[in-house]
TIMI-2910 file (N, C-alpha, C, CB; in pm, 1 decimal, decimal comma, always signed):
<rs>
+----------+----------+----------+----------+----------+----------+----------+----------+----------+----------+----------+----------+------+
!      n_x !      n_y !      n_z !     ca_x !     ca_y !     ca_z !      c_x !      c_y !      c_z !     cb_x !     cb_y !     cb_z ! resn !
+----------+----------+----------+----------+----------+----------+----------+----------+----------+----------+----------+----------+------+
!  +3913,5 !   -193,0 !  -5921,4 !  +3860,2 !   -263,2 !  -5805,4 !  +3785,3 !   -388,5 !  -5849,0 !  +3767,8 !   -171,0 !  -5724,1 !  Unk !
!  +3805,7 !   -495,1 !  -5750,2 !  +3735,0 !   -593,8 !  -5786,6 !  +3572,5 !   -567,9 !  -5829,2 !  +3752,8 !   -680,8 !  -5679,9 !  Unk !
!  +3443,2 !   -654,2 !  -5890,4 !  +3332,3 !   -656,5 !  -5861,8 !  +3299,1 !   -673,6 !  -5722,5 !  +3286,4 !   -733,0 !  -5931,4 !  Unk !
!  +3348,5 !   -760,2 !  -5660,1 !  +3285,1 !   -825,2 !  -5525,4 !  +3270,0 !   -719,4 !  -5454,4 !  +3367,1 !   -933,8 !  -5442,3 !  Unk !
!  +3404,5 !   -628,6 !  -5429,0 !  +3394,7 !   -490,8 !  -5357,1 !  +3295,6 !   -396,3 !  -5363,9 !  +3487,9 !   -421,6 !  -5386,8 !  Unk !
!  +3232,1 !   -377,4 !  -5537,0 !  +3179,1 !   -299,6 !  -5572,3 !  +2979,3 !   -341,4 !  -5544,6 !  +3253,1 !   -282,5 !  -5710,6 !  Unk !
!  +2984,3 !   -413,8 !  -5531,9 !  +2869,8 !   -507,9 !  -5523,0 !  +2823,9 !   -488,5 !  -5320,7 !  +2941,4 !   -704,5 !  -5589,3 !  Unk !
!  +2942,7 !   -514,7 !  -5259,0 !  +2950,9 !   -477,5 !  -5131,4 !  +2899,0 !   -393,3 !  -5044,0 !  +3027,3 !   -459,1 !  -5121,4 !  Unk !
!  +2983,0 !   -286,9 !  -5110,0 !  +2988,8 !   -185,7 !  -5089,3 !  +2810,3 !   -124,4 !  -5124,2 !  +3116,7 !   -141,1 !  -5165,9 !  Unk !
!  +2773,7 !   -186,5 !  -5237,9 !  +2663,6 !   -135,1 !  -5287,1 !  +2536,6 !   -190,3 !  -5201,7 !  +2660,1 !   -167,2 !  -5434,8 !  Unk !
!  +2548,4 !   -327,7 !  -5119,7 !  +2456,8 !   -381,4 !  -5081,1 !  +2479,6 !   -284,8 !  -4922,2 !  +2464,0 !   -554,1 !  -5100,6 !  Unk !
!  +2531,9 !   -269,5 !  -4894,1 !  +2562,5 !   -191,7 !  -4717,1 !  +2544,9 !    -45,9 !  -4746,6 !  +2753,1 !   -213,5 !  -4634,5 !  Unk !
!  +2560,3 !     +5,9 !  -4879,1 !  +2490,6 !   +142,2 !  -4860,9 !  +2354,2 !   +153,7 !  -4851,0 !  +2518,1 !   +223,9 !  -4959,7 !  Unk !
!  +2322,4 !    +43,0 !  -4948,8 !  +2140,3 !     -3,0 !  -4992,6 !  +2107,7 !    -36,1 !  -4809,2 !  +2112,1 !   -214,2 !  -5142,9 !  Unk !
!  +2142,0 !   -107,9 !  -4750,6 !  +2125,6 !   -143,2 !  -4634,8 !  +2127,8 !    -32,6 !  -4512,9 !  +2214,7 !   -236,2 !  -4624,8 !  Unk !
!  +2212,2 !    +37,4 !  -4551,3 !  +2164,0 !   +170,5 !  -4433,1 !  +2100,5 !   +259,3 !  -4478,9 !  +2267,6 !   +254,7 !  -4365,7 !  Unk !
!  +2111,5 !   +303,2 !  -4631,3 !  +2023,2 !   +412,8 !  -4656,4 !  +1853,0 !   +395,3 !  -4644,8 !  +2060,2 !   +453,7 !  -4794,6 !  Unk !
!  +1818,3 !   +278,2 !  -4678,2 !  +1685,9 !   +197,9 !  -4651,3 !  +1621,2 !   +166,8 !  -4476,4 !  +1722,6 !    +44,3 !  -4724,4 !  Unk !
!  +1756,8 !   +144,8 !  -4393,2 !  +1729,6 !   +171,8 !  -4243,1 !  +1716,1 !   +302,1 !  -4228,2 !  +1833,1 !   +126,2 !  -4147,4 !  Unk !
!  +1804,6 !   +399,9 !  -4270,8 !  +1767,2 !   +542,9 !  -4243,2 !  +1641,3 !   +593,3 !  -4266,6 !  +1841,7 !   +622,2 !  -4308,8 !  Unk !
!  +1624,2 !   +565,0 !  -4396,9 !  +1420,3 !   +578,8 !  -4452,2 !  +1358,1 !   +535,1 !  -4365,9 !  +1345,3 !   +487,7 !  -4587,3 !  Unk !
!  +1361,1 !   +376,5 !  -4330,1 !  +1273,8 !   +327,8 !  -4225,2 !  +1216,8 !   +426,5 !  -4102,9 !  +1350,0 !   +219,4 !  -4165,3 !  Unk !
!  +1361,2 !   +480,9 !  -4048,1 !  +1336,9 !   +530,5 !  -3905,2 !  +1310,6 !   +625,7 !  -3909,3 !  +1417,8 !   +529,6 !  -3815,9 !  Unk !
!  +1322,8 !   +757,1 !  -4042,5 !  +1325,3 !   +854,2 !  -4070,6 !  +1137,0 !   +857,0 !  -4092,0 !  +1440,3 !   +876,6 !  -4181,7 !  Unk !
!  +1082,0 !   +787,1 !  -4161,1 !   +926,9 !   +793,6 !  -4130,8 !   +900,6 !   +728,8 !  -3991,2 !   +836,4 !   +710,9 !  -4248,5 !  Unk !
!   +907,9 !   +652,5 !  -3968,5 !   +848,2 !   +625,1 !  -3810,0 !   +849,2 !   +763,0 !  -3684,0 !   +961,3 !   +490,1 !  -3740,2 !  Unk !
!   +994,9 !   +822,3 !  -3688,7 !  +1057,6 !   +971,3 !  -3648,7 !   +926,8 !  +1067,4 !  -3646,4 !  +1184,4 !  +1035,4 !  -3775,8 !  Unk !
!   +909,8 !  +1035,9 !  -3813,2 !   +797,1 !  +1148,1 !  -3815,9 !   +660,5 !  +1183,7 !  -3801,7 !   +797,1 !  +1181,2 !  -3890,9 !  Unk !
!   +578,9 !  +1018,1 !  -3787,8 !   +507,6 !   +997,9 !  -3763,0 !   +514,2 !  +1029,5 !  -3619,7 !   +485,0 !   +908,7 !  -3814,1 !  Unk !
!   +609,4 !   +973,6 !  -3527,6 !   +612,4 !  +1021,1 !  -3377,3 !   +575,8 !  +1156,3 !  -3380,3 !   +753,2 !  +1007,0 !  -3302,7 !  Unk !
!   +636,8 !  +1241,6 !  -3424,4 !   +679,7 !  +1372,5 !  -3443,6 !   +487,8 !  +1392,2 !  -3438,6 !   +801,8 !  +1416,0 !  -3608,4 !  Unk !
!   +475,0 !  +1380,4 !  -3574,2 !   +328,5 !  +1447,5 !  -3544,3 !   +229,1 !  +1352,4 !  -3471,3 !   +253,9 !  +1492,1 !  -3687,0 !  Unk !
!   +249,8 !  +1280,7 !  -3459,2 !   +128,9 !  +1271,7 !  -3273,7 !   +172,2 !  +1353,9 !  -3206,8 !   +129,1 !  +1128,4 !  -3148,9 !  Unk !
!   +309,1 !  +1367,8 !  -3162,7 !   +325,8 !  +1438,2 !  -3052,6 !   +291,7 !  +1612,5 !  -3100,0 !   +485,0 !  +1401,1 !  -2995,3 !  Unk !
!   +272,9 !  +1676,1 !  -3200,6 !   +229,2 !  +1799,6 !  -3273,6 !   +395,6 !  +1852,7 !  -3234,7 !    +63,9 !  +1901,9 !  -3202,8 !  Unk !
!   +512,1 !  +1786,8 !  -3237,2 !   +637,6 !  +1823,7 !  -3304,4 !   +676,4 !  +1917,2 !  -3435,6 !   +679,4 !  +1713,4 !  -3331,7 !  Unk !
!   +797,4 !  +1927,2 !  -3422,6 !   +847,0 !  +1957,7 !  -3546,7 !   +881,4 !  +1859,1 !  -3651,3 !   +946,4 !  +2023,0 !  -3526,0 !  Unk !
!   +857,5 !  +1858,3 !  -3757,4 !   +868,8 !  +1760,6 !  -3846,4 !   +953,1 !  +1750,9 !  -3945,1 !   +778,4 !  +1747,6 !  -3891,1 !  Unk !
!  +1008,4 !  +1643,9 !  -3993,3 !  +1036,6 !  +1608,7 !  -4111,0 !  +1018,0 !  +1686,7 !  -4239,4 !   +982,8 !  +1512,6 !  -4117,5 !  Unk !
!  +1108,0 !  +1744,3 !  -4296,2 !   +997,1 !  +1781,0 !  -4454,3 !  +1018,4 !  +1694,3 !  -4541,1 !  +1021,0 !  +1924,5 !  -4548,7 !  Unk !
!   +865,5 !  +1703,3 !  -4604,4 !   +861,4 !  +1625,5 !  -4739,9 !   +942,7 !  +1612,6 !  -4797,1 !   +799,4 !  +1653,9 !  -4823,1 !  Unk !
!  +1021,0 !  +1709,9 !  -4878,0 !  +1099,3 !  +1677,7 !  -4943,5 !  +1224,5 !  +1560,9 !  -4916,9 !  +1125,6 !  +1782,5 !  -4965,2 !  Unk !
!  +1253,2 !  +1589,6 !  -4765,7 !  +1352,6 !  +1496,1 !  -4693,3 !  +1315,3 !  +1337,6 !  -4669,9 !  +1375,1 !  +1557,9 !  -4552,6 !  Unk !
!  +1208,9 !  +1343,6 !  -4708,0 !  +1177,2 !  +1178,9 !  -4660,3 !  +1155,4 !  +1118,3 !  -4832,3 !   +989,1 !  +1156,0 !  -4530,6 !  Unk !
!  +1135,1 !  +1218,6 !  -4965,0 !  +1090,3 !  +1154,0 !  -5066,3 !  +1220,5 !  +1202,0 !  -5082,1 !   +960,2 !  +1172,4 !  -5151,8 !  Unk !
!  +1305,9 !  +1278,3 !  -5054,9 !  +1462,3 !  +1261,7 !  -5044,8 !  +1572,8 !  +1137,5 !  -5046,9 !  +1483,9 !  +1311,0 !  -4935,2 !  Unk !
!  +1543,3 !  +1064,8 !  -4944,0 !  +1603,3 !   +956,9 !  -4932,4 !  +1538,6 !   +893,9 !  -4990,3 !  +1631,6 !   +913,7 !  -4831,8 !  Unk !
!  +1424,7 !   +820,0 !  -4978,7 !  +1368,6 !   +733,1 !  -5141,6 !  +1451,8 !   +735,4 !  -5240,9 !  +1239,4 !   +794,0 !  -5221,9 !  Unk !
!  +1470,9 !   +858,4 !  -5316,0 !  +1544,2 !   +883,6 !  -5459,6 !  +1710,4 !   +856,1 !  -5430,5 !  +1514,6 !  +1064,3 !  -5520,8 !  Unk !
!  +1760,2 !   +880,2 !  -5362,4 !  +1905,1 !   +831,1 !  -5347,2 !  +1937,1 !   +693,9 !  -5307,8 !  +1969,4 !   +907,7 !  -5253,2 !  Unk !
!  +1820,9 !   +615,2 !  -5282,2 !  +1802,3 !   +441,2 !  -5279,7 !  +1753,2 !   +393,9 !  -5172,8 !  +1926,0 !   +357,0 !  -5291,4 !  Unk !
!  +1702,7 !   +456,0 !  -5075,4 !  +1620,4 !   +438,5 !  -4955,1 !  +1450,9 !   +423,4 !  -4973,0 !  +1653,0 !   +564,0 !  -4867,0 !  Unk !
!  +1399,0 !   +383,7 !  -5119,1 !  +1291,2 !   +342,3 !  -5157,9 !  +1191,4 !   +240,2 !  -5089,1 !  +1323,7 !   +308,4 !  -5257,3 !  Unk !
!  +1243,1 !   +108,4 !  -5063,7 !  +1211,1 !     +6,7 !  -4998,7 !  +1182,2 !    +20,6 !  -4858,7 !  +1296,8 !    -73,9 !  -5017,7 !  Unk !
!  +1277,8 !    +88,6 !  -4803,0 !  +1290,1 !   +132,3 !  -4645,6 !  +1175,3 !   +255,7 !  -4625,4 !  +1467,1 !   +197,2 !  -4605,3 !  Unk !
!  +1140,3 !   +365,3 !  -4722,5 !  +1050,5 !   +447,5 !  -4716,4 !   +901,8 !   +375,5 !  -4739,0 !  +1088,1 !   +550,2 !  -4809,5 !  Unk !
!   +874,0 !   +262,2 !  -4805,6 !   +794,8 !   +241,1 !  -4837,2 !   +715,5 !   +149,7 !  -4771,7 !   +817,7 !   +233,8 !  -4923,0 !  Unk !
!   +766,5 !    +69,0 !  -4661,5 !   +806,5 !     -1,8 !  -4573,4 !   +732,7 !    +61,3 !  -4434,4 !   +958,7 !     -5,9 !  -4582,8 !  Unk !
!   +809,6 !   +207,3 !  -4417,0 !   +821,5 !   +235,2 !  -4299,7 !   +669,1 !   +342,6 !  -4322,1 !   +987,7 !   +295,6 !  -4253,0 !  Unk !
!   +656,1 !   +379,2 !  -4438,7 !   +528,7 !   +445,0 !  -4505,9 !   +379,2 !   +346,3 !  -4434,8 !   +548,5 !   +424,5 !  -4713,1 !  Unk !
!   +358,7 !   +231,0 !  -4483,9 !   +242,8 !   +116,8 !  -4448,3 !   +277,2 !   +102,8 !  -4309,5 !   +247,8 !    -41,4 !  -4535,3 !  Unk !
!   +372,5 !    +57,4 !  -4280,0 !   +367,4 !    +14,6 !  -4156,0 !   +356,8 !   +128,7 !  -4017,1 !   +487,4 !    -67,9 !  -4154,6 !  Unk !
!   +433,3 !   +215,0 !  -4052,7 !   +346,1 !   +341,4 !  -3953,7 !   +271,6 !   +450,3 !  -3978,1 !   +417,5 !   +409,6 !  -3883,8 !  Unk !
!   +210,1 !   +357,4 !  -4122,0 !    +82,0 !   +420,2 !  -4153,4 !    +86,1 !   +551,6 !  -4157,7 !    -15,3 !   +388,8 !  -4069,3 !  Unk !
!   +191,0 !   +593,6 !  -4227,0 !   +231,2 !   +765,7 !  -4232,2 !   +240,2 !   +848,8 !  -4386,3 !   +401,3 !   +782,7 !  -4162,1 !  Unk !
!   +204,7 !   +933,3 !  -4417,1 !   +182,4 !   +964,7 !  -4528,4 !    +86,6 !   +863,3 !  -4692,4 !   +317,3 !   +996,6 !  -4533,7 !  Unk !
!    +10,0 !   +793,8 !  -4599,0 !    -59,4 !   +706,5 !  -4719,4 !   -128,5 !   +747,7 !  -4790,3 !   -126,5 !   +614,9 !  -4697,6 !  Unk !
!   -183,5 !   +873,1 !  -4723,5 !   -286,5 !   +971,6 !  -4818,9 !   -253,0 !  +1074,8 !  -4890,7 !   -379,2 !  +1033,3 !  -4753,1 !  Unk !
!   -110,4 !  +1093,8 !  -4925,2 !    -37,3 !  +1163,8 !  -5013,9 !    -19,0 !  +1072,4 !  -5159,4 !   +100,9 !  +1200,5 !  -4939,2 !  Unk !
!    -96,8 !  +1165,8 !  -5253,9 !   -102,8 !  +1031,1 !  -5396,8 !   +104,0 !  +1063,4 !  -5416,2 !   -260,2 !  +1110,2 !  -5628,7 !  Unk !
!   +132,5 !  +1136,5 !  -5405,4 !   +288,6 !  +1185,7 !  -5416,8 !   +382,9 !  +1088,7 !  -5335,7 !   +309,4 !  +1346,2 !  -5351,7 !  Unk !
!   +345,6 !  +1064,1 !  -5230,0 !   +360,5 !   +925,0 !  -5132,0 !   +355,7 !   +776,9 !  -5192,1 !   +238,3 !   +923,6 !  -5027,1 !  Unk !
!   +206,1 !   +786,1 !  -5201,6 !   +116,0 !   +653,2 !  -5216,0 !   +209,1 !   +609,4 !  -5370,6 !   -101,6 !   +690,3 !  -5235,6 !  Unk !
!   +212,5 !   +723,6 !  -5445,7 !   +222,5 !   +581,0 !  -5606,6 !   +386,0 !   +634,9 !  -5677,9 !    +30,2 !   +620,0 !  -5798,3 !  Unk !
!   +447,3 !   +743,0 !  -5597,7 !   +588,0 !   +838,6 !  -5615,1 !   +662,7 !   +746,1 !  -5570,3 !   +612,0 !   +987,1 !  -5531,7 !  Unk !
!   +668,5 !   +690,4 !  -5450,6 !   +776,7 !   +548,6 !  -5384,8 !   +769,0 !   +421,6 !  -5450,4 !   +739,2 !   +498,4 !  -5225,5 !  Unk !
!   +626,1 !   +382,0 !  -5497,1 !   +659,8 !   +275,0 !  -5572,1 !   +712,2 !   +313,9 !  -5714,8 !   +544,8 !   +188,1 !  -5577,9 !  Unk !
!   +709,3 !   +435,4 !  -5768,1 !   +729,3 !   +447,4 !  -5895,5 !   +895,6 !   +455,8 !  -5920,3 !   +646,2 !   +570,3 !  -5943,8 !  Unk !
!   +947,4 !   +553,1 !  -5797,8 !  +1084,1 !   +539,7 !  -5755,5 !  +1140,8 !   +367,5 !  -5733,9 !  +1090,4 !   +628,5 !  -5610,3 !  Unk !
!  +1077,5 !   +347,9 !  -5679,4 !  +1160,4 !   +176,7 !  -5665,4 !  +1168,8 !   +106,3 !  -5774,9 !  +1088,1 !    +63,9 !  -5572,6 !  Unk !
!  +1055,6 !   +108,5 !  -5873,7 !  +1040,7 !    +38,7 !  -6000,1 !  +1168,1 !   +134,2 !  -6104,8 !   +850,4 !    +50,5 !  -6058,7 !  Unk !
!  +1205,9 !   +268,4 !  -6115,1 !  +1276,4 !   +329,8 !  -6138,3 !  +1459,0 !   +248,4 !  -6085,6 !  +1209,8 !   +454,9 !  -6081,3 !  Unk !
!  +1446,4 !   +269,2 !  -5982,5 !  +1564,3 !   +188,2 !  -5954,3 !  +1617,0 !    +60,5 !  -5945,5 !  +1586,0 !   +208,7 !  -5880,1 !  Unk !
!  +1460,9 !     -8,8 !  -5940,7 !  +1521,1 !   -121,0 !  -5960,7 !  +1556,0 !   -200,3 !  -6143,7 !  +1426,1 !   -201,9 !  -5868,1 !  Unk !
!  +1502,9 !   -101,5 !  -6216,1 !  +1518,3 !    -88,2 !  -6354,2 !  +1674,0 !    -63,0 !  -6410,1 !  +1426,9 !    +25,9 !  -6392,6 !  Unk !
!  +1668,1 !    +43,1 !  -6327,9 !  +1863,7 !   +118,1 !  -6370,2 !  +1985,4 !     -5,4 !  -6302,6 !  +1909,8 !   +334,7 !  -6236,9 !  Unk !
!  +1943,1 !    -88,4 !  -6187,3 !  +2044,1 !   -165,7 !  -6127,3 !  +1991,6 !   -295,7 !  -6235,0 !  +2035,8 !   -184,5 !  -5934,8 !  Unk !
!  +1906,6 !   -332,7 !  -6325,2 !  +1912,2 !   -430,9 !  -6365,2 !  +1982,1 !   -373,5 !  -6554,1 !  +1756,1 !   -507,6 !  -6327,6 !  Unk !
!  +1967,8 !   -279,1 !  -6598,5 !  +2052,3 !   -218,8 !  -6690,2 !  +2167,9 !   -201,4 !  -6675,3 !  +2023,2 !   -124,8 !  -6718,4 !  Unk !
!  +2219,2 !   -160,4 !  -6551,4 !  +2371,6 !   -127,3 !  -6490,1 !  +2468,6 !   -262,4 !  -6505,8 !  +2360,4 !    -84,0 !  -6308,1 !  Unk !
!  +2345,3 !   -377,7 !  -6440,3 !  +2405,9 !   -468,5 !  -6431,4 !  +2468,9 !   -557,6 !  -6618,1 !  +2302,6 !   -541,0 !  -6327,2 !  Unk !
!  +2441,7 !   -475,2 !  -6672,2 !  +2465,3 !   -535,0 !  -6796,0 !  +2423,7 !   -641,2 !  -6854,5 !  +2557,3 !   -549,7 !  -6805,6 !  Unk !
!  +2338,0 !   -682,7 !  -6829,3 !  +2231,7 !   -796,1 !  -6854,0 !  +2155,0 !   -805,6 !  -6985,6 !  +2127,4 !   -785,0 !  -6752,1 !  Unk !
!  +2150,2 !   -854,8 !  -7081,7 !  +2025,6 !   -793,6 !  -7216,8 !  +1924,8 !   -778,5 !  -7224,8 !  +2000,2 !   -840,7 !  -7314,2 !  Unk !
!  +1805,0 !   -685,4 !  -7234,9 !  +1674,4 !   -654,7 !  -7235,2 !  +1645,1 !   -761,1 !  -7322,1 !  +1631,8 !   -513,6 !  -7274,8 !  Unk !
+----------+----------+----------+----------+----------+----------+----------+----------+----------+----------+----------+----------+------+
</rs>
């Protein structure tokens, strides 16, 4: 397969899996005002790790949801710095 495809393909998964994070904390923040059923942890630091980092982290500050989890607070940025490490190695580039 070409690069271009592969690159594509990679930016539109990055692009929904990161919308999914987004809405997936906002969801849950709704969720508990309303004293709902919720989200589990694991499912929201879930998508983070499969590349929805940015979008979790994002949707974390801005609806002010889970900030007081140190597992939250310094786990998403540590994940993003994690991935964004492996896509700049992947990319074959020289340290």
């Amino acid at each position: 397969m070409d690069k271009t495809v592969w690159i594509t393909a990679a930016a539109v998964y990055l692009a929904l899996i990161n919308l999914t994070a987004f809405i997936l904390y906002g969801a849950d923040k709704k969720k508990a005002k309303r004293g709902q059923w919720r989200i589990p942890e694991k499912t929201l630091l879930g998508i983070a790790v499969i590349g929805g980092s940015a979008g979790a982290i994002l949707g974390m500050f801005l609806f002010r949801h889970k900030t007081k989890h140190w597992y939250f607070r310094y786990g998403l940025p540590a994940i993003l710095i994690v991935q964004m490490a492996l896509v700049y190695v992947l990319s074959g580039r020289p340290l």
